[in-house]
Residue frames as a rotation matrix with the C-alpha (Angstrom) as fourth column:
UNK 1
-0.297 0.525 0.797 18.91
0.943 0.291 0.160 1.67
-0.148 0.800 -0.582 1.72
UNK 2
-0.985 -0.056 -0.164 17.89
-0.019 -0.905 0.425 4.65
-0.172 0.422 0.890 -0.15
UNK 3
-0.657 0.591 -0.469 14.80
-0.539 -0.802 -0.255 6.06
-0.527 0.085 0.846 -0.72
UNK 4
0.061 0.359 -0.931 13.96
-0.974 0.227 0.023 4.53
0.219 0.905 0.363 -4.07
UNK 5
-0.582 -0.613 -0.534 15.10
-0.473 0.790 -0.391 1.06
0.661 0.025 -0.750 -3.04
UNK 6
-0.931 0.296 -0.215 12.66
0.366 0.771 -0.522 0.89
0.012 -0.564 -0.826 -0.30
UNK 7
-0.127 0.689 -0.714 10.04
-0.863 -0.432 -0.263 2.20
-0.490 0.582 0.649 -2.41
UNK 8
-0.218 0.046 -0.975 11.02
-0.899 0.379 0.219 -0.53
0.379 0.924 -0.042 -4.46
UNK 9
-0.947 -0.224 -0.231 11.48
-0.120 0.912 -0.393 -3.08
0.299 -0.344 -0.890 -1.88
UNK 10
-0.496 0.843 -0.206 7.44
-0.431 -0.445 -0.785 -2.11
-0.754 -0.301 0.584 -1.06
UNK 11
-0.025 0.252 -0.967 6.26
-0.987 0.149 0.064 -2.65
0.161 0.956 0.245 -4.90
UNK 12
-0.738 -0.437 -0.515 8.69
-0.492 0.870 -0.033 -5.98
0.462 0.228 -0.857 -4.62
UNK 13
-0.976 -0.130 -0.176 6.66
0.026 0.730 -0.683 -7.53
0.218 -0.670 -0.709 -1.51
UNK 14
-0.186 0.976 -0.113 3.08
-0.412 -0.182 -0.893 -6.36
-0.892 -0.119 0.436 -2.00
UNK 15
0.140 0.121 -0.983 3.33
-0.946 0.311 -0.096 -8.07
0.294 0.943 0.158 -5.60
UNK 16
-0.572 -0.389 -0.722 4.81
-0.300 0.919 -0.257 -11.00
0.763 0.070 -0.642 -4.00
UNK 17
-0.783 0.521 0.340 2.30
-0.318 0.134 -0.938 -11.25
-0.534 -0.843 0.061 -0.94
UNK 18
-0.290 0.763 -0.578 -0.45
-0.912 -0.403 -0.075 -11.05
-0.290 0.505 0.813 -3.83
UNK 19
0.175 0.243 -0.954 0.73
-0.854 0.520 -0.024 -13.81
0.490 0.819 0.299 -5.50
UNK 20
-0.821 -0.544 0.173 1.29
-0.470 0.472 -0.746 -15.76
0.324 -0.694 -0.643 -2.60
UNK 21
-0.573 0.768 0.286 -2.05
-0.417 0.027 -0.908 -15.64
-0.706 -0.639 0.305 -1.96
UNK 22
0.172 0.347 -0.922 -3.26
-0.982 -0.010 -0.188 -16.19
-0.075 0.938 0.339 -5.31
UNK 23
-0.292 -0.550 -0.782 -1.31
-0.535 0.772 -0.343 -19.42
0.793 0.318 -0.520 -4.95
UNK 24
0.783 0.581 -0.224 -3.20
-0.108 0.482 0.870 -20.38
0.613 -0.656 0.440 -1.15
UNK 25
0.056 -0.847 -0.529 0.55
0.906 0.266 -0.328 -19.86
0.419 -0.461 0.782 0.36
UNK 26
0.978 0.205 -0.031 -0.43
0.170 -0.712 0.681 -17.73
0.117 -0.671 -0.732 3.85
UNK 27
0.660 -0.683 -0.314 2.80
0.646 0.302 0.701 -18.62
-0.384 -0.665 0.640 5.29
UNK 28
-0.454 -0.711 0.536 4.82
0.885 -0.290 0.365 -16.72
-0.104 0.640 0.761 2.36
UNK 29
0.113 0.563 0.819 2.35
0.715 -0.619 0.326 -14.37
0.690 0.548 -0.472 2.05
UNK 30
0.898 0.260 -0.356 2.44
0.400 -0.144 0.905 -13.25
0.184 -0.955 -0.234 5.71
UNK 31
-0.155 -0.986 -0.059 6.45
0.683 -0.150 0.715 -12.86
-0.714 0.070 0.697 5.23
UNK 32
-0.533 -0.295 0.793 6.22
0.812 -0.443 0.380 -10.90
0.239 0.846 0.476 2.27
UNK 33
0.213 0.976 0.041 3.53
0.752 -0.191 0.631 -8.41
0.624 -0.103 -0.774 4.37
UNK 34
0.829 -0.358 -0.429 5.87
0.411 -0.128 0.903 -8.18
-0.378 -0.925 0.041 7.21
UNK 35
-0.354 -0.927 0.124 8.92
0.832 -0.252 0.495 -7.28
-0.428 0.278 0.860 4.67
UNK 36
-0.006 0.587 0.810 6.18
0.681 -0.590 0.433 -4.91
0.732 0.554 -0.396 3.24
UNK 37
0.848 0.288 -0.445 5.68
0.524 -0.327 0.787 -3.19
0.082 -0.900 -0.428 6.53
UNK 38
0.315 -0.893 -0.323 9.34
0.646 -0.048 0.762 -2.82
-0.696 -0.448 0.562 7.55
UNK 39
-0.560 -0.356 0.748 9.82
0.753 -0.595 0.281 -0.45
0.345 0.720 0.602 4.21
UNK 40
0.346 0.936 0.068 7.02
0.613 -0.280 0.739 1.37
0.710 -0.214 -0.671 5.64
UNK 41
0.859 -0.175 -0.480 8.79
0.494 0.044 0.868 1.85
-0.131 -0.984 0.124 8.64
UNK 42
-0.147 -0.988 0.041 11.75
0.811 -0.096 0.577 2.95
-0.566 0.118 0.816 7.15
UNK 43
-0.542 -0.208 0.814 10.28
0.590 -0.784 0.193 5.44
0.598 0.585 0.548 4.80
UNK 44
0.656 0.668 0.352 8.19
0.167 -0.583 0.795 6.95
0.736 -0.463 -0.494 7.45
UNK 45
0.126 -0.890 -0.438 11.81
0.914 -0.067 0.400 7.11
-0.385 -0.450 0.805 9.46
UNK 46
-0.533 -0.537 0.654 12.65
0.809 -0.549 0.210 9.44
0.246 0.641 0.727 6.54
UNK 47
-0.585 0.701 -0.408 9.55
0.167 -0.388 -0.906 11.48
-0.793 -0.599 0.110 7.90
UNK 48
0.251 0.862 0.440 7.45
-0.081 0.472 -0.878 12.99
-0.965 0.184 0.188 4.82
UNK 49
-0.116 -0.498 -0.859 10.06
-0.955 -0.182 0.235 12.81
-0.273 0.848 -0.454 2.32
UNK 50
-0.898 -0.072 0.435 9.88
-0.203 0.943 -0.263 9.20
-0.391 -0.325 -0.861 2.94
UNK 51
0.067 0.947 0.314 5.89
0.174 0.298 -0.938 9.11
-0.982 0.117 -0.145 2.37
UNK 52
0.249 0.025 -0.968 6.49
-0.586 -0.792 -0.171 11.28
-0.771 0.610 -0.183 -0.57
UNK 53
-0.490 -0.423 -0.762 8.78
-0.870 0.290 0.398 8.83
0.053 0.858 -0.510 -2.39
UNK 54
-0.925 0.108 0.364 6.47
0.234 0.918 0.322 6.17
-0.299 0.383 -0.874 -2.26
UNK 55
0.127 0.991 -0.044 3.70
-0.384 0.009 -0.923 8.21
-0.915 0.134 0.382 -3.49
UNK 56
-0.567 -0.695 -0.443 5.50
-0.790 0.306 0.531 7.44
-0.234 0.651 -0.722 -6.78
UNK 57
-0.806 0.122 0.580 3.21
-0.021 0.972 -0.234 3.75
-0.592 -0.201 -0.781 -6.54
UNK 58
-0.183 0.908 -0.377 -0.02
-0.252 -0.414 -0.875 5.70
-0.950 -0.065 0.305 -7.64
UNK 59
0.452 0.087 -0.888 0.79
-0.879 -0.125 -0.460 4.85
-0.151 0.988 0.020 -10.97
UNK 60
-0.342 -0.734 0.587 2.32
-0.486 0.673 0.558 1.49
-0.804 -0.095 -0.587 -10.46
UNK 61
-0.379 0.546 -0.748 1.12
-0.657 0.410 0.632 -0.89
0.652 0.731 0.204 -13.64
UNK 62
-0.380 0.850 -0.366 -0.39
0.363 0.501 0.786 -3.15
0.851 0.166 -0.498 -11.08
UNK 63
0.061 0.618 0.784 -3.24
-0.582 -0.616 0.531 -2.39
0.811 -0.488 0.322 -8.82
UNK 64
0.450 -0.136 -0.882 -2.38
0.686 0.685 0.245 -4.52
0.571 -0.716 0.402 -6.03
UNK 65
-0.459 -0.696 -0.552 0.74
0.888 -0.387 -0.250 -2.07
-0.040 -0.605 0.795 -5.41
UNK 66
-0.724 0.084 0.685 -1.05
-0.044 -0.996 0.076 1.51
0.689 0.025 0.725 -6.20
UNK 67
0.457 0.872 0.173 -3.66
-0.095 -0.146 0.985 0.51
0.884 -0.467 0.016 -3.58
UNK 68
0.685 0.052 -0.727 -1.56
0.631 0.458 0.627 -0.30
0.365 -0.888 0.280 -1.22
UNK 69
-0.634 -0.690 0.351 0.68
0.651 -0.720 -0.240 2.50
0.418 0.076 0.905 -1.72
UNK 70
-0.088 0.565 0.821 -2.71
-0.222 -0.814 0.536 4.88
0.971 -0.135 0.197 -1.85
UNK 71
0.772 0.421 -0.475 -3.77
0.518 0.015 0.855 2.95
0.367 -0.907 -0.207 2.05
UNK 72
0.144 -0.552 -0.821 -0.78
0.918 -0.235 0.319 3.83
-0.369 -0.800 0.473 3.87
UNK 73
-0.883 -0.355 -0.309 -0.85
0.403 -0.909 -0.108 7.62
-0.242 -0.220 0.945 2.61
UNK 74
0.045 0.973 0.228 -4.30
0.738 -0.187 0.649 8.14
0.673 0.139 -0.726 2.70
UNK 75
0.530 0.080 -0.844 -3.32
0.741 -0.528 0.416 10.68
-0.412 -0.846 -0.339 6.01
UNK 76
-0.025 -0.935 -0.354 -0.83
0.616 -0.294 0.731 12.07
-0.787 -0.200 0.584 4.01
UNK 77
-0.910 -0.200 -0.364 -1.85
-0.084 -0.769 0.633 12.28
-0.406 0.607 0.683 0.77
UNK 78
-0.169 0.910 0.378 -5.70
0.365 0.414 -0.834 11.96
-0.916 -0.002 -0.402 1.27
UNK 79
0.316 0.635 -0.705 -6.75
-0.647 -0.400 -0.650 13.65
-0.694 0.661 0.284 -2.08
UNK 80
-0.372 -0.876 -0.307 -4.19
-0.925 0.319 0.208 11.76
-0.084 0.361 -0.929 -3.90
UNK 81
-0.998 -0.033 0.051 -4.70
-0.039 0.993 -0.108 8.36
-0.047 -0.110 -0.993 -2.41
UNK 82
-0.214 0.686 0.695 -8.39
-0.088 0.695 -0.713 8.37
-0.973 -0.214 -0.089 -2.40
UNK 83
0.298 0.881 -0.367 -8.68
-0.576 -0.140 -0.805 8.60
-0.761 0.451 0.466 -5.89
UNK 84
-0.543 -0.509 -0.668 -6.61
-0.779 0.603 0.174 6.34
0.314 0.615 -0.723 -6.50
UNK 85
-0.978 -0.021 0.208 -8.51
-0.098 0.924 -0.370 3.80
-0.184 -0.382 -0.906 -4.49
UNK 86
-0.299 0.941 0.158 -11.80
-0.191 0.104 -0.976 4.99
-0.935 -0.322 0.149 -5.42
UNK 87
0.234 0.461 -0.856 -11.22
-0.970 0.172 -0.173 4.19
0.068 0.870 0.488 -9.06
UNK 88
-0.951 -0.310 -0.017 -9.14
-0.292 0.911 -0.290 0.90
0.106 -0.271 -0.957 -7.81
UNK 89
-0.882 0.410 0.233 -12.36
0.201 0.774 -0.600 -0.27
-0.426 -0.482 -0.765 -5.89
UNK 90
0.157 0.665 -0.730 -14.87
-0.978 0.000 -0.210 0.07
-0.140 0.747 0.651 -9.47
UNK 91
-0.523 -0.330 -0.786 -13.00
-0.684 0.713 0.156 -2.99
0.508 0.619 -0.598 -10.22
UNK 92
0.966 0.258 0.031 -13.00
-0.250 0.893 0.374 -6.93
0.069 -0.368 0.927 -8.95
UNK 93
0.521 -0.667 -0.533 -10.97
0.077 0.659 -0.748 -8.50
0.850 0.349 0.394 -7.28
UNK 94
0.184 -0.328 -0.926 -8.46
0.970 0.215 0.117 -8.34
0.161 -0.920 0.358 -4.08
UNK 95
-0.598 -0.751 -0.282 -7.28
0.802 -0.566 -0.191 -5.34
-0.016 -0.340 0.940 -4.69
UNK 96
-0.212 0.821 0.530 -10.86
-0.329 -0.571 0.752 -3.75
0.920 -0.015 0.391 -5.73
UNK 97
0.608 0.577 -0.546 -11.77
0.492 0.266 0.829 -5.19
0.623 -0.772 -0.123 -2.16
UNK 98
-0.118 -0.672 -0.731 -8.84
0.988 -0.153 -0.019 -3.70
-0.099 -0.725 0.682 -0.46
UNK 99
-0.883 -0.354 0.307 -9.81
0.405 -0.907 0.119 -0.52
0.236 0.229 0.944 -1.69
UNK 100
0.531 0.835 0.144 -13.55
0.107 -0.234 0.966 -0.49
0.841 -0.498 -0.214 -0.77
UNK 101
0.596 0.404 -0.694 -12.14
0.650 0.266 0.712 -1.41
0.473 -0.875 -0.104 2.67
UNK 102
-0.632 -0.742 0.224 -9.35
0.771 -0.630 0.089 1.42
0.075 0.228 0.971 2.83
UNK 103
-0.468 0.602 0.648 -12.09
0.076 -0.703 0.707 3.56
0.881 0.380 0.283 1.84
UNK 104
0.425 0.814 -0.394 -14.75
0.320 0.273 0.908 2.18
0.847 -0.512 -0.144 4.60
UNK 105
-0.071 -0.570 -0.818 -11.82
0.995 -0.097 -0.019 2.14
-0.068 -0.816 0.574 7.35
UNK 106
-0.724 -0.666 0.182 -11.06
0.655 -0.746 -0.121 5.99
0.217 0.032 0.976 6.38
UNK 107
-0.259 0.822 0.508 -14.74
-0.037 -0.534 0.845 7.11
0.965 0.200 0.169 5.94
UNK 108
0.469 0.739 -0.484 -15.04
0.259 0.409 0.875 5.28
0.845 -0.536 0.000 9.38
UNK 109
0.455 -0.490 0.744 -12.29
-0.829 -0.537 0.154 7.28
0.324 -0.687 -0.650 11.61
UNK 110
0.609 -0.566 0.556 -10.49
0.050 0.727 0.685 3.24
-0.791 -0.389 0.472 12.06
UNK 111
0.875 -0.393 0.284 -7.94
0.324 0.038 -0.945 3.81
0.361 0.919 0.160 9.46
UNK 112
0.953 -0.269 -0.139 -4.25
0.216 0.281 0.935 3.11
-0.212 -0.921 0.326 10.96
UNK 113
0.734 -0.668 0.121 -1.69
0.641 0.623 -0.448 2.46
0.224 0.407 0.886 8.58
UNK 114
-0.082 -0.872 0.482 0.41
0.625 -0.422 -0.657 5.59
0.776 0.247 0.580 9.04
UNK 115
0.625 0.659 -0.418 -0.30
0.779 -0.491 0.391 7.49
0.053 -0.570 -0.820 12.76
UNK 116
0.740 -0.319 0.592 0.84
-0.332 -0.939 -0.091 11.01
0.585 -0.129 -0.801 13.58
């Protein structure tokens, strides 16, 4: 897989995890987290060319995926990603909550998603 592809395959499985949940289906959701991850893994393989192409998310049309793009490069691209999450978490909703806590985790030195 290329670059863009598992950029895309990200987008694909944080949308679908979303609406998994939306729907009260853990089981699918949990799978679609874990395929979410594993891109992760793979573009952080790429080292930060990898991070790079999935800053690309910051602008996704929905806010599920630009927050979750912004958590995992919040080390990388901290200027970047918090302001994407700190207008994300004005809102309501999961993904305004995932961004308060993103925020809270980072502000609080427990913030994991992407170590050295």
């Amino acid at each position: 897989m290329d670059l863009e592809e598992l950029v895309e395959a990200f987008a694909k499985h944080t949308a679908d995890q979303t609406d998994a949940i939306f729907r009260g289906d853990a089981k699918t959701g949990n799978r679609h987290a874990q395929k979410r991850i594993d891109a992760f893994k793979k573009l952080r393989s790429h080292g930060d060319a990898g991070r790079d192409a999935l800053a690309v998310l910051f602008t996704h049309p929905r806010m599920d995926v630009r927050v979750m793009a912004a958590a995992y490069l919040l080390r990388h691209r901290t200027a970047e990603a918090k302001a994407v999450l700190e207008e994300a978490s004005k809102g309501v909703g999961l993904a305004a909550f995932g961004a308060s806590e993103s925020l809270k985790r980072w502000e609080e030195g427990t913030w994991a998603l992407d170590p050295e």
